[in-house]
DSSP file (Angstrom, degrees, kcal/mol; ACC not computed):
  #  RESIDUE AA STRUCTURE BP1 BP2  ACC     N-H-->O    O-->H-N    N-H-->O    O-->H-N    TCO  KAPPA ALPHA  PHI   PSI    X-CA   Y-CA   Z-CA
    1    1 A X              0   0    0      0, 0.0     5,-0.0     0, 0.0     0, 0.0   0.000 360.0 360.0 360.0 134.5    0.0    0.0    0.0
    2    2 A X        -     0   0    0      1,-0.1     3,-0.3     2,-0.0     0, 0.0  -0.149 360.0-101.2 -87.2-172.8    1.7    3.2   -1.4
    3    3 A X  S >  S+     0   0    0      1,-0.2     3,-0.9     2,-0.1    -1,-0.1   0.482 124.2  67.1 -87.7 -20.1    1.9    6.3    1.7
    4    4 A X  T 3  S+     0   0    0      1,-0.2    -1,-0.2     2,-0.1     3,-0.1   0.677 100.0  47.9 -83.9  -2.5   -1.1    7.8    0.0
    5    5 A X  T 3   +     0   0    0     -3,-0.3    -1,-0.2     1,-0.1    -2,-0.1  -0.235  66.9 141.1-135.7  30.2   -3.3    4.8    1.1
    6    6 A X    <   +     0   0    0     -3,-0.9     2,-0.3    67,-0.4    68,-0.2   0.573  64.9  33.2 -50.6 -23.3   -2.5    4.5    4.5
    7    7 A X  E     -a   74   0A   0     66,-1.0    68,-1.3    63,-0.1    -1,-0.2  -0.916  65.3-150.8-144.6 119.4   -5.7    3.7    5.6
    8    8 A X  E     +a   75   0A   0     -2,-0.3     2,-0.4    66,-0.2    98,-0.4  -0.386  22.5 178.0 -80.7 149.4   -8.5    1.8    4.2
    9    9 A X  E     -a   76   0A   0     66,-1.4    68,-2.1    -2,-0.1     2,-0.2  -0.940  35.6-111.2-144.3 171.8  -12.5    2.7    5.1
   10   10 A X     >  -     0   0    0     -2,-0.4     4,-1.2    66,-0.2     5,-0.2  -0.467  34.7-114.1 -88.6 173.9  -15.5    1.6    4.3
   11   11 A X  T  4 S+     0   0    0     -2,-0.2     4,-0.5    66,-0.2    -1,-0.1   0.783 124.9  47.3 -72.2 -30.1  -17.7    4.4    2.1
   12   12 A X  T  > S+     0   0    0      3,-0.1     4,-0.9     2,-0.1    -1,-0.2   0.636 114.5  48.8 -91.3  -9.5  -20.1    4.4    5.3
   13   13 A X  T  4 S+     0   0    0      2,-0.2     4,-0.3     1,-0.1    -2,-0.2   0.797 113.3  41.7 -96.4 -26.8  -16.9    4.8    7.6
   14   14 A X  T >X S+     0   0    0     -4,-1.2     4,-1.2     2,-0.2     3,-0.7   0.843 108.6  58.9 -75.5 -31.1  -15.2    7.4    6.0
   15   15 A X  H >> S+     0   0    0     -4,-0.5     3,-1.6     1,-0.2     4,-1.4   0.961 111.9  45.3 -63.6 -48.6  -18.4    9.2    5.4
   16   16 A X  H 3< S+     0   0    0     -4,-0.9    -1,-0.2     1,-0.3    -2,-0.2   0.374 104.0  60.9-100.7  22.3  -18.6    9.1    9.2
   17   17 A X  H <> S+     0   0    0     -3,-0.7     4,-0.6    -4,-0.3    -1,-0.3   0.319 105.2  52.7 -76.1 -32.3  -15.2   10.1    9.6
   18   18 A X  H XX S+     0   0    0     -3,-1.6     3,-5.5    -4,-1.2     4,-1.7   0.987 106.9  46.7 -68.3 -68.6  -16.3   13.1    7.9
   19   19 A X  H 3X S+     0   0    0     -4,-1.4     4,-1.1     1,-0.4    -3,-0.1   0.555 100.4  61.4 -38.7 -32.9  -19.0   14.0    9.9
   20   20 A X  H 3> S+     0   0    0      2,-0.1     4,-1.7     3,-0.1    -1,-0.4   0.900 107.1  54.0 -80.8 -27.8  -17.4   13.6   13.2
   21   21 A X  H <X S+     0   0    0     -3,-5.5     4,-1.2    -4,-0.6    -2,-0.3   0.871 111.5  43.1 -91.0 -12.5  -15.1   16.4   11.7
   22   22 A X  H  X S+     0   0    0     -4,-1.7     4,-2.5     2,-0.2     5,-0.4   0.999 110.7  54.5 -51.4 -69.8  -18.0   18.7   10.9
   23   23 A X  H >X S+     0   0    0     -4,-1.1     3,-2.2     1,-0.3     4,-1.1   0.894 111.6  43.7 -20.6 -89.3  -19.6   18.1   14.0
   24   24 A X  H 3< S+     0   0    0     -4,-1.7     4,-0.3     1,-0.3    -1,-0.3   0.700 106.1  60.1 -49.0 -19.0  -16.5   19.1   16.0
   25   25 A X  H 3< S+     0   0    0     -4,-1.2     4,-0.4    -5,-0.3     3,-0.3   0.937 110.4  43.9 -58.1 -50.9  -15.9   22.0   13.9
   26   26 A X  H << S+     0   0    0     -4,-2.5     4,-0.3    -3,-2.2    -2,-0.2   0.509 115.2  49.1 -71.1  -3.2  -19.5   23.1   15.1
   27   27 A X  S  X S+     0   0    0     -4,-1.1     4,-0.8    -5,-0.4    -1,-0.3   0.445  94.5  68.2-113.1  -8.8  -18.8   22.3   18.3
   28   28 A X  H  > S+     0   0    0     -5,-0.3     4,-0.8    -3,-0.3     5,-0.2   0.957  89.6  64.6 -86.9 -26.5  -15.5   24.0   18.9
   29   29 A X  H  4 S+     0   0    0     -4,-0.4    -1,-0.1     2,-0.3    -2,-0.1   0.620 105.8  48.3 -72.5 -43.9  -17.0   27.9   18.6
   30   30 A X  H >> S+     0   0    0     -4,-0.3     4,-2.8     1,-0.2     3,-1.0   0.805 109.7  52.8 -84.5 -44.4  -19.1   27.1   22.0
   31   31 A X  H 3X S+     0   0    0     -4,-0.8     4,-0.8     1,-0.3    -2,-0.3   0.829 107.0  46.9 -83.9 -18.1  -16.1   25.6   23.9
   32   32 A X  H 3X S+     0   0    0     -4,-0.8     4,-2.3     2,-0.2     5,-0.3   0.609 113.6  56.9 -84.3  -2.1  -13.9   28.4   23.3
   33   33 A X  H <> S+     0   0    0     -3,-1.0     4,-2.1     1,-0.2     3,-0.3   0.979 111.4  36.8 -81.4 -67.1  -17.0   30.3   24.4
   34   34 A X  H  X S+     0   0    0     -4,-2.8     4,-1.2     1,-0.2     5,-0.3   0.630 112.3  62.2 -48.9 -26.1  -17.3   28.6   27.6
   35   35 A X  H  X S+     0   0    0     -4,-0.8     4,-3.1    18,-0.2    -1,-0.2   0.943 110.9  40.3 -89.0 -49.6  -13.5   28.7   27.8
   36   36 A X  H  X S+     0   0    0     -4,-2.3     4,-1.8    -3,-0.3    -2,-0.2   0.988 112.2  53.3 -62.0 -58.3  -13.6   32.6   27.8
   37   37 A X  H >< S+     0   0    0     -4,-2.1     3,-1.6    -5,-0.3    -1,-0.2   0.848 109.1  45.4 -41.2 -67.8  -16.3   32.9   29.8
   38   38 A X  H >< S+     0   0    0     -4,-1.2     3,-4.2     1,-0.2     4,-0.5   0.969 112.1  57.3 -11.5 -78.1  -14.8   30.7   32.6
   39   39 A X  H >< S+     0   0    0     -4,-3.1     3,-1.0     1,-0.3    -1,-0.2   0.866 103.6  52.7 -28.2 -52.4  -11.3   32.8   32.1
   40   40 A X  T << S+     0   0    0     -4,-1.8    -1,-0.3    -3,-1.6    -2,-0.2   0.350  87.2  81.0 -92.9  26.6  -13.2   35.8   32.8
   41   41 A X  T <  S-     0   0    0     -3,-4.2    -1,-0.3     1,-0.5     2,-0.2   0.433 101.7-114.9 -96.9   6.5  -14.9   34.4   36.6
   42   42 A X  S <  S+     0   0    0     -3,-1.0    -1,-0.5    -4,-0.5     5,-0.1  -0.771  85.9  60.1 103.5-158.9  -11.4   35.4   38.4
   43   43 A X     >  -     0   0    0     -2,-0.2     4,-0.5     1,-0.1     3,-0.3   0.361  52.8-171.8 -14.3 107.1   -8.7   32.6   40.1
   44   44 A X  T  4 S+     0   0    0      2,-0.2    -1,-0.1     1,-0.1     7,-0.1   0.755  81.7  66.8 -69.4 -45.3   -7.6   30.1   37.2
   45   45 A X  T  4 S+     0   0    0      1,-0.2    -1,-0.1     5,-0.1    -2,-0.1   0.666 116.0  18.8 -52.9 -25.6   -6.0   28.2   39.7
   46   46 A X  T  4 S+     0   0    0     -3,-0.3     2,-0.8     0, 0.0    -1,-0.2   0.464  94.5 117.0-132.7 -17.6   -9.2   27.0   41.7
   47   47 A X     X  -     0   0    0     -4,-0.5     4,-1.7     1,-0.2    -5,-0.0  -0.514  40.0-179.7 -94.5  95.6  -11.6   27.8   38.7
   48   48 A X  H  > S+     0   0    0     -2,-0.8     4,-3.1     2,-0.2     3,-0.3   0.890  80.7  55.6 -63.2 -51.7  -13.1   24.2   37.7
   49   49 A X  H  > S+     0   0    0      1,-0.2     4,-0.8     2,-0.2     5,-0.5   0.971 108.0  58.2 -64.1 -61.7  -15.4   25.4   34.6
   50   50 A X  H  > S+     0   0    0      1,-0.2     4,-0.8     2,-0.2    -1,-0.2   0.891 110.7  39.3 -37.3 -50.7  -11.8   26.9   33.2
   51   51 A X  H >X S+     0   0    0     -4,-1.7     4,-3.6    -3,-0.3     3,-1.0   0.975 112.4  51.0 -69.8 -62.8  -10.2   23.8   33.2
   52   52 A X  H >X S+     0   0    0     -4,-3.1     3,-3.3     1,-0.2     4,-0.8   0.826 111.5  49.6 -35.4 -92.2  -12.8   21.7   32.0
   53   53 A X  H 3< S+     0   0    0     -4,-0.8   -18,-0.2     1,-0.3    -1,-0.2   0.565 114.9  48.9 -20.6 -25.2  -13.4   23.9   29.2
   54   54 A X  H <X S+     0   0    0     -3,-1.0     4,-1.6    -4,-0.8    -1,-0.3   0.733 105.4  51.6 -64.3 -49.2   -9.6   23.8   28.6
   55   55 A X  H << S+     0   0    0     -4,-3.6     4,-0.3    -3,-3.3    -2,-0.3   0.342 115.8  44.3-102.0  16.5   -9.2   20.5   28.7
   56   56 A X  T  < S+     0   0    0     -4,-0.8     4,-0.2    -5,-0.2    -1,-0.2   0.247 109.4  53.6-108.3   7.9  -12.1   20.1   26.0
   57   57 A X  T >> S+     0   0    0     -5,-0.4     4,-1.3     2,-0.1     3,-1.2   0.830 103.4  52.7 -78.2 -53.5  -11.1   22.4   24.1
   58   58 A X  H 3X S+     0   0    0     -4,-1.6     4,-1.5     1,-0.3    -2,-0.2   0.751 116.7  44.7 -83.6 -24.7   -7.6   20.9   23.8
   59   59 A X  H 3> S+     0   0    0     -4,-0.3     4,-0.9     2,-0.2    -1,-0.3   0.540 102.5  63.0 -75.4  -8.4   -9.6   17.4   22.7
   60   60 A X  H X> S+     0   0    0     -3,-1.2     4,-1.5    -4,-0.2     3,-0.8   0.965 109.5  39.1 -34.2 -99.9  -11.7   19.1   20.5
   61   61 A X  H 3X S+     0   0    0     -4,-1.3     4,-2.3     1,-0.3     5,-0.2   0.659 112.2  58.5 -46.1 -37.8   -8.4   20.1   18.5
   62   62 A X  H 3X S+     0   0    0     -4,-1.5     4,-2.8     1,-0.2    -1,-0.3   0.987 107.5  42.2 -49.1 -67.9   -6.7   16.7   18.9
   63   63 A X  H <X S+     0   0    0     -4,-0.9     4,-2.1    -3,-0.8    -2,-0.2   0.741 112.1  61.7 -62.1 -31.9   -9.2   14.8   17.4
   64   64 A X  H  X S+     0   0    0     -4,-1.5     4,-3.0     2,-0.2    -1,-0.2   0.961 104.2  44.3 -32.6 -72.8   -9.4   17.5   14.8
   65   65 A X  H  X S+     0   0    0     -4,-2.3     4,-3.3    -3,-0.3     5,-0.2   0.923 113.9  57.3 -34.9 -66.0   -6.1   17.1   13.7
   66   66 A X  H  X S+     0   0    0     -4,-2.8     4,-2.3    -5,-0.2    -2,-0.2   0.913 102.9  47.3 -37.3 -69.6   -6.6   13.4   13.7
   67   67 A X  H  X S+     0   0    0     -4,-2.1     4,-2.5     2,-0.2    -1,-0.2   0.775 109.9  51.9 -41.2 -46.9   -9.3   13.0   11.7
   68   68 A X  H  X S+     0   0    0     -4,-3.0     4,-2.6    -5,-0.2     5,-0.2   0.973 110.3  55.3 -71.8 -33.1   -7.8   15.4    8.7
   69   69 A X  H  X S+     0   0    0     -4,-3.3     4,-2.7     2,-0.2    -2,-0.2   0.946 111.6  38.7 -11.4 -89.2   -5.0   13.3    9.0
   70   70 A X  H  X S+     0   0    0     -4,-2.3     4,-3.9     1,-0.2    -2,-0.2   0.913 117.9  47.9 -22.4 -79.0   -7.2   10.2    8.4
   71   71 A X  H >< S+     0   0    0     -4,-2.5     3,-1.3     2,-0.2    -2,-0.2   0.879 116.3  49.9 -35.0 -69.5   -9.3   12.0    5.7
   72   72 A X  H 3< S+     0   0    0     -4,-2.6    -2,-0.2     1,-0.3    -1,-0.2   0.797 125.2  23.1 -58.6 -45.8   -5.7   13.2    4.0
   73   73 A X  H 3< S+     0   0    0     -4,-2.7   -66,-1.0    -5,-0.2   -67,-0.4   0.418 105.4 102.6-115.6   0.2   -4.0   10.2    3.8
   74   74 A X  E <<  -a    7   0A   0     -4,-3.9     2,-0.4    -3,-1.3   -66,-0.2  -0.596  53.7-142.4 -96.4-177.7   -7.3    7.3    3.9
   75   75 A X  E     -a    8   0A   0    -68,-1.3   -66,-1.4    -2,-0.2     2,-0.5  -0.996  13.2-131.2-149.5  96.8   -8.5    5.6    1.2
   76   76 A X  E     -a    9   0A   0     -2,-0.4     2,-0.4   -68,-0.2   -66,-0.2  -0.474  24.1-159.1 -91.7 119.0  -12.0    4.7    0.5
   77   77 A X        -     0   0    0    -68,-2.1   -66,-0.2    -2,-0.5     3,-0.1  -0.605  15.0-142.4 -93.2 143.1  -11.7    0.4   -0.5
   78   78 A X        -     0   0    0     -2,-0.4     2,-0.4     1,-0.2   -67,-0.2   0.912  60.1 -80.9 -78.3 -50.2  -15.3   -0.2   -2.7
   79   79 A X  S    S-     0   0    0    -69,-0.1     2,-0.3   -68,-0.0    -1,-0.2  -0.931  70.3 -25.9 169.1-140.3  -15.4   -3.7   -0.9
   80   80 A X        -     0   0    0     -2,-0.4     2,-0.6     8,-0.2     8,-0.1  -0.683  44.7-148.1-109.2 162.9  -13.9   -7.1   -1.0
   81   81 A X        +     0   0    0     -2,-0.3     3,-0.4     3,-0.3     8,-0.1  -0.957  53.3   2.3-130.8 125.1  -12.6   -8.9   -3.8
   82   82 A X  S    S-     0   0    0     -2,-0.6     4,-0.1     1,-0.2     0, 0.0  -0.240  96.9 -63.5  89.2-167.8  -12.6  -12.7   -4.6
   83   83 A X  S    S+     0   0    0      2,-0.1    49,-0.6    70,-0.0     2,-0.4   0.113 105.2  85.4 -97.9  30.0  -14.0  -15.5   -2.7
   84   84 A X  B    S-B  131   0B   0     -3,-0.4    -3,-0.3    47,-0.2    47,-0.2  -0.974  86.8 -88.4-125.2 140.8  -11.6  -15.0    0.7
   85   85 A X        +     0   0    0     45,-1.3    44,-1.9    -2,-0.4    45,-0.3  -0.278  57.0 149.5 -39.7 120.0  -12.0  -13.2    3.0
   86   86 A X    >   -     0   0    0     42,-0.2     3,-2.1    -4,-0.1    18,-0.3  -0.823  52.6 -46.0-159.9 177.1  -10.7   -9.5    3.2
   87   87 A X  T 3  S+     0   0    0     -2,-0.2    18,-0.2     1,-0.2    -6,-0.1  -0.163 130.9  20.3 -57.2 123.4  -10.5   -5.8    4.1
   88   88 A X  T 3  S+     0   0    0     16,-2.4    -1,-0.2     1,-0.3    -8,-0.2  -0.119  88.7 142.1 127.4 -69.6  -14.4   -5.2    3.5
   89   89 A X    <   -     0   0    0     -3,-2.1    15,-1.5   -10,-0.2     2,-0.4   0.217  49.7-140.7 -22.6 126.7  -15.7   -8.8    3.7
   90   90 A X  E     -C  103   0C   0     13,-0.2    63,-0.2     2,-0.0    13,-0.2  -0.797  34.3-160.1-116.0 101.9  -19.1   -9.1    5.3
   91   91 A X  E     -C  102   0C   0     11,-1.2    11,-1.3    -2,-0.4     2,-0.4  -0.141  22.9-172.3-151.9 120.5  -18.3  -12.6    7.4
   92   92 A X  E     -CD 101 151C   0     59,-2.6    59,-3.1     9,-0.2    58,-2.3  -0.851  20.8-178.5-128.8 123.2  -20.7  -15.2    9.0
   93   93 A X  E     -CD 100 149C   0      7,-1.5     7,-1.1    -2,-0.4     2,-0.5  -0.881  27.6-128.9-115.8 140.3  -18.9  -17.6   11.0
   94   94 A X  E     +C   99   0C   0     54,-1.6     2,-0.7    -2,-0.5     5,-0.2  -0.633  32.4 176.1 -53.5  96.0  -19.9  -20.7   13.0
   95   95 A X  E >  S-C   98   0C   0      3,-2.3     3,-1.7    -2,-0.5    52,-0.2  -0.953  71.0 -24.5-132.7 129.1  -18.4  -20.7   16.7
   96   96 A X  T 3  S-     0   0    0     50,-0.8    -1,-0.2    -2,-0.7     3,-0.1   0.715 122.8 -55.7  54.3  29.6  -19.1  -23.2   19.3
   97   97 A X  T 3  S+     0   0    0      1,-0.2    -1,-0.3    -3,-0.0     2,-0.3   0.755 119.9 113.1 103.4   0.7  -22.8  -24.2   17.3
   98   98 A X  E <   -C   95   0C   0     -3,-1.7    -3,-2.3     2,-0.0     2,-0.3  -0.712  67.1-136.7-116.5 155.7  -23.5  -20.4   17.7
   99   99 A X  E     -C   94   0C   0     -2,-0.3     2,-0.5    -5,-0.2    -5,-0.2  -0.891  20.1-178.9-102.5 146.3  -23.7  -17.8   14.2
  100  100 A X  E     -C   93   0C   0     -7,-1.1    -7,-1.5    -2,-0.3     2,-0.6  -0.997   6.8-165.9-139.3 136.5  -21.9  -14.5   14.5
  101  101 A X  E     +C   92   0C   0     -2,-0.5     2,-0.3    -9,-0.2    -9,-0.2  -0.875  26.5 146.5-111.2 100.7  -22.2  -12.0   11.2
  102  102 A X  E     -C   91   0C   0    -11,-1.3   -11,-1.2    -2,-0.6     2,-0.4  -0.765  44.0-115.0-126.8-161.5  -19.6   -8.9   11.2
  103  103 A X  E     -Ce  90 116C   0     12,-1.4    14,-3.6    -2,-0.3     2,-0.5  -0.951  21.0-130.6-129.1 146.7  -17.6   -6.9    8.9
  104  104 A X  E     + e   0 117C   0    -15,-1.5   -16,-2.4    -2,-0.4     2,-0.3  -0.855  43.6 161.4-107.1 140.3  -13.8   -6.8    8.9
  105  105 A X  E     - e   0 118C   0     12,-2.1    14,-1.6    -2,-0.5     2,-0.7  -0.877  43.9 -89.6-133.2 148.4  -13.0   -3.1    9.0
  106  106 A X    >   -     0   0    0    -98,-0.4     3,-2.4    12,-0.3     2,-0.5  -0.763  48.4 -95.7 -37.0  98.7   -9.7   -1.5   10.0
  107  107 A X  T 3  S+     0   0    0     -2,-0.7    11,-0.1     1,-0.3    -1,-0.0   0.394 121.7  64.2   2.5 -51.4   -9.1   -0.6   13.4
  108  108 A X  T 3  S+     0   0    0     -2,-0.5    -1,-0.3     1,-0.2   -99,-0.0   0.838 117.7  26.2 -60.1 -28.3  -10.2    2.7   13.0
  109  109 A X  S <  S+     0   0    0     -3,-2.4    -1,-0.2     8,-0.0    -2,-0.2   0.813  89.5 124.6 -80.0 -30.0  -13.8    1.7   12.1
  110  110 A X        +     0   0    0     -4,-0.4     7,-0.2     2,-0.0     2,-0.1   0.257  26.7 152.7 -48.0 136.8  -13.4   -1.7   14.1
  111  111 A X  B   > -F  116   0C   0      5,-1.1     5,-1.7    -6,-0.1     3,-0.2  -0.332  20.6-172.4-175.3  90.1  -16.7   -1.4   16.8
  112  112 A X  T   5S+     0   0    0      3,-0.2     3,-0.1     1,-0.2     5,-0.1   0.354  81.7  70.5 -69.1   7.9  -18.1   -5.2   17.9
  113  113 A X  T   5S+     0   0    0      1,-0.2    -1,-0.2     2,-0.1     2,-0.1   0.945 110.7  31.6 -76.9 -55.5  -20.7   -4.2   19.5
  114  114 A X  T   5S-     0   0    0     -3,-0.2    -1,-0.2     1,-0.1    -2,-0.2  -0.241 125.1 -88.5 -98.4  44.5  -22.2   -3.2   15.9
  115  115 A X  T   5S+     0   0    0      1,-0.2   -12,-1.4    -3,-0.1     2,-0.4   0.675  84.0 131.9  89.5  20.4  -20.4   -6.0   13.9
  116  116 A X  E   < -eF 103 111C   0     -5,-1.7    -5,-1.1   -14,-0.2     2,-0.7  -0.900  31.8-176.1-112.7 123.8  -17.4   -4.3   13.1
  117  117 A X  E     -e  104   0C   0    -14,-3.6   -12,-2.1    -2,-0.4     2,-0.1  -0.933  25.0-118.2-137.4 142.6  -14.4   -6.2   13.6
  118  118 A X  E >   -e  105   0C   0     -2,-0.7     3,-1.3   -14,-0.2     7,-0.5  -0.259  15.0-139.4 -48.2 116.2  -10.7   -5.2   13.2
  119  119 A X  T 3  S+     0   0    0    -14,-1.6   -13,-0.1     1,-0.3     9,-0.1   0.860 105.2  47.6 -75.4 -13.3   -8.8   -7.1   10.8
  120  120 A X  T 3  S+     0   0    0      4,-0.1     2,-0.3     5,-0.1    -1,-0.3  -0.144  92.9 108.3-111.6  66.7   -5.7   -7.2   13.1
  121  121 A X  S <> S-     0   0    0     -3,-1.3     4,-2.1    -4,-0.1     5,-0.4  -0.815  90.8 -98.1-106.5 160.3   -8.0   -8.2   15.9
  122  122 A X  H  > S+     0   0    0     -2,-0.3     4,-1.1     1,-0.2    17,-0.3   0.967 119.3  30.9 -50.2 -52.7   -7.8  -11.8   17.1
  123  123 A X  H >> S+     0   0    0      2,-0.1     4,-1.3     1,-0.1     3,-0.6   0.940 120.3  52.5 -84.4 -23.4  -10.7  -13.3   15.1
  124  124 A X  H >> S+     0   0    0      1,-0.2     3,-2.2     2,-0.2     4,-0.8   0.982 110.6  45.7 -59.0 -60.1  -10.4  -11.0   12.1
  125  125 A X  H 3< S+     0   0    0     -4,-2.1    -1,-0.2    -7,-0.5    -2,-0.1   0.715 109.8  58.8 -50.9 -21.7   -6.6  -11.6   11.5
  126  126 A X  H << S+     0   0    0     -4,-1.1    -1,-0.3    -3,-0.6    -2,-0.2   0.658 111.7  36.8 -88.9 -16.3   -7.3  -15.4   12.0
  127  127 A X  H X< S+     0   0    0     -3,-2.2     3,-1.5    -4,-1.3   -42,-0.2   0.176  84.5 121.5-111.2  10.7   -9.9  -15.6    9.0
  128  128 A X  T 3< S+     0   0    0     -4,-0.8   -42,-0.2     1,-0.3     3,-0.1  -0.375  85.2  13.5 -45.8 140.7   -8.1  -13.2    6.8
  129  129 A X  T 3  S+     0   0    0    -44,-1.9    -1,-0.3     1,-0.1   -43,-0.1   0.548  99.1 119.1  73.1  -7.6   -7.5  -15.1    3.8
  130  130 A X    <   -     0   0    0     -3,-1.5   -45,-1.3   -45,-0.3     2,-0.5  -0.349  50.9-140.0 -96.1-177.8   -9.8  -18.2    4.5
  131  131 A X  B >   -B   84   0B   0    -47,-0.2     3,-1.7    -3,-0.1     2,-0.5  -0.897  44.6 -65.5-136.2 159.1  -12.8  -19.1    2.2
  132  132 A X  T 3  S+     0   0    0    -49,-0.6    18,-0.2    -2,-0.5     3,-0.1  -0.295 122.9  34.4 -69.8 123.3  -16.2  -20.3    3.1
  133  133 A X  T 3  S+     0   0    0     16,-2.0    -1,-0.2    -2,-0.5    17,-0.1  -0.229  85.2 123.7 131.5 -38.7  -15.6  -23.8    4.8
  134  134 A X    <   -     0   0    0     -3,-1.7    15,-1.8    14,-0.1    -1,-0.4  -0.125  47.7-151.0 -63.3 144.3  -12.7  -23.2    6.3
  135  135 A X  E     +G  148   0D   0     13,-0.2     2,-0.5    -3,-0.1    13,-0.3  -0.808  18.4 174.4-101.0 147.0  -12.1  -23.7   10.1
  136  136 A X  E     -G  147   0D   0     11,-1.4    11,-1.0    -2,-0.3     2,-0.8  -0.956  26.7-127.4-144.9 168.0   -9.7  -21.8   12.1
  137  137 A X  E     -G  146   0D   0     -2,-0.5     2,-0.8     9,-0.2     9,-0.2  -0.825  21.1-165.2-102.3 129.3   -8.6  -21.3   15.6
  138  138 A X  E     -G  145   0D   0      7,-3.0     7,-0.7    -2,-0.8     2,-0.6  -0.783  18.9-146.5 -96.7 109.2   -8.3  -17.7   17.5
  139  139 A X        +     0   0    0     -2,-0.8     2,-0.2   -17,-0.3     5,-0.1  -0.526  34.3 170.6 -91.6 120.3   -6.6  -16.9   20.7
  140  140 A X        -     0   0    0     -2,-0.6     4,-0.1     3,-0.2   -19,-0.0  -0.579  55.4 -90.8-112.5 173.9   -9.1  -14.1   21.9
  141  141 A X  S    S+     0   0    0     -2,-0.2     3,-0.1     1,-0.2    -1,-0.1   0.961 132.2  56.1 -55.9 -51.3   -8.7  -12.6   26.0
  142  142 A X  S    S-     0   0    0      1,-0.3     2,-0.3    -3,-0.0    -1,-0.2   0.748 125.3-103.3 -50.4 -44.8  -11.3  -15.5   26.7
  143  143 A X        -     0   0    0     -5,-0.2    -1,-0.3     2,-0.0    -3,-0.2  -0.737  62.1 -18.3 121.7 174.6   -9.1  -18.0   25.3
  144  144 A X        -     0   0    0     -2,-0.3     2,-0.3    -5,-0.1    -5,-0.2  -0.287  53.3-170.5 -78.7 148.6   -9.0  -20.0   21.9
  145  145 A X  E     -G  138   0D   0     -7,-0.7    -7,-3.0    -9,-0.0     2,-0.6  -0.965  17.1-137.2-115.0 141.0  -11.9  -20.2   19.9
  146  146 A X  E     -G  137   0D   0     -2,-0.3   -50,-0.8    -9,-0.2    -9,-0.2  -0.946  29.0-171.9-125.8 121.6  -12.5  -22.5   16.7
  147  147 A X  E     -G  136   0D   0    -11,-1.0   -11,-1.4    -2,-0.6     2,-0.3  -0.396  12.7-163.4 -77.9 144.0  -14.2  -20.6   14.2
  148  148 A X  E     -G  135   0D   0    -13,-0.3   -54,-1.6   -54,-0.2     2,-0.2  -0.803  19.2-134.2 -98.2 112.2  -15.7  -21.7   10.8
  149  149 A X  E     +D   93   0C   0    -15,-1.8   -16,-2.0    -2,-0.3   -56,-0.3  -0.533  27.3 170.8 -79.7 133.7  -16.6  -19.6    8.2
  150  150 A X  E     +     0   0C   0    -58,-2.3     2,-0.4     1,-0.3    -1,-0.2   0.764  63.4  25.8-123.6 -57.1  -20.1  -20.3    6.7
  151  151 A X  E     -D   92   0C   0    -59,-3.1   -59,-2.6   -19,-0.1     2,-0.4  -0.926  54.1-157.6-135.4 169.4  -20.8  -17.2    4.2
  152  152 A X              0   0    0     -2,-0.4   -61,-0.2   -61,-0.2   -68,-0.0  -0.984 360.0 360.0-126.4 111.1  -18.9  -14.9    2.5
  153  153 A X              0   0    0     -2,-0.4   -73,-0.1   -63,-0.2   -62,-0.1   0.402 360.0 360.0-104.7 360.0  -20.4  -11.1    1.2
């Protein structure tokens, strides 16, 4: 992957890569408002609403930064290609008798509560590459799991 394609997204994860920087954009105007205001109540030193407002201001701008980062240098991938699994892939696998469906996404999208799963995460990195049938083992925090993948999207 060349430096200009540093990071892959989905179309709906970059899109909401965008949107968090909108968002904060609108949202930073208020917090330097509240930052001034605070400033102007006296003693900085003891003055809680100053800090707070400080210290979300200064994460406001981090994450700013981040995100054009992201935006500058990712790379939106259209979806998966062939019959193995990849960056994209939308995955139903077989685990103990049980069905699980996610999407392998890049850490920066990666969320398994809604079905997003990291491809260098345990089970993502362990079906990378596999085709529908294949079984594989995972070493998760829980301990190993043996996987099978059932369908392929």
């Amino acid at each position: 992957m060349d430096n200009q394609s540093k990071y892959q997204f989905t179309k709906e994860g970059f899109e909401n890569l965008k949107k968090e920087l909108e968002n904060l954009i609108k949202r930073r105007p208020q917090v330097v408002i509240n930052l001034s205001n605070a400033r102007e109540q006296g003693d900085l030193s003891e003055n809680a609403g100053y800090h707070a407002a400080k210290d979300e201001l200064s994460q406001i701008d981090s994450r700013v930064r981040e995100v054009k980062y992201l935006i500058r240098l990712g790379k939106v991938v259209d979806g998966p290609e062939g019959d193995t699994v990849s960056f994209g892939s939308t995955v139903s696998v077989e685990v103990n008798g049980s069905k699980m469906d996610f999407k392998i996404v890049e850490e920066f999208e990666a969320n398994p509560a809604k079905g997003m799963v990291s491809t260098s995460s345990a089970i993502g990195s362990a079906i990378l590459g596999k085709k529908v049938g294949d079984a594989v083992e995972a070493q998760t925090p829980g301990g190993k799991i043996k996987l099978k993948v059932t369908k392929l999207a």
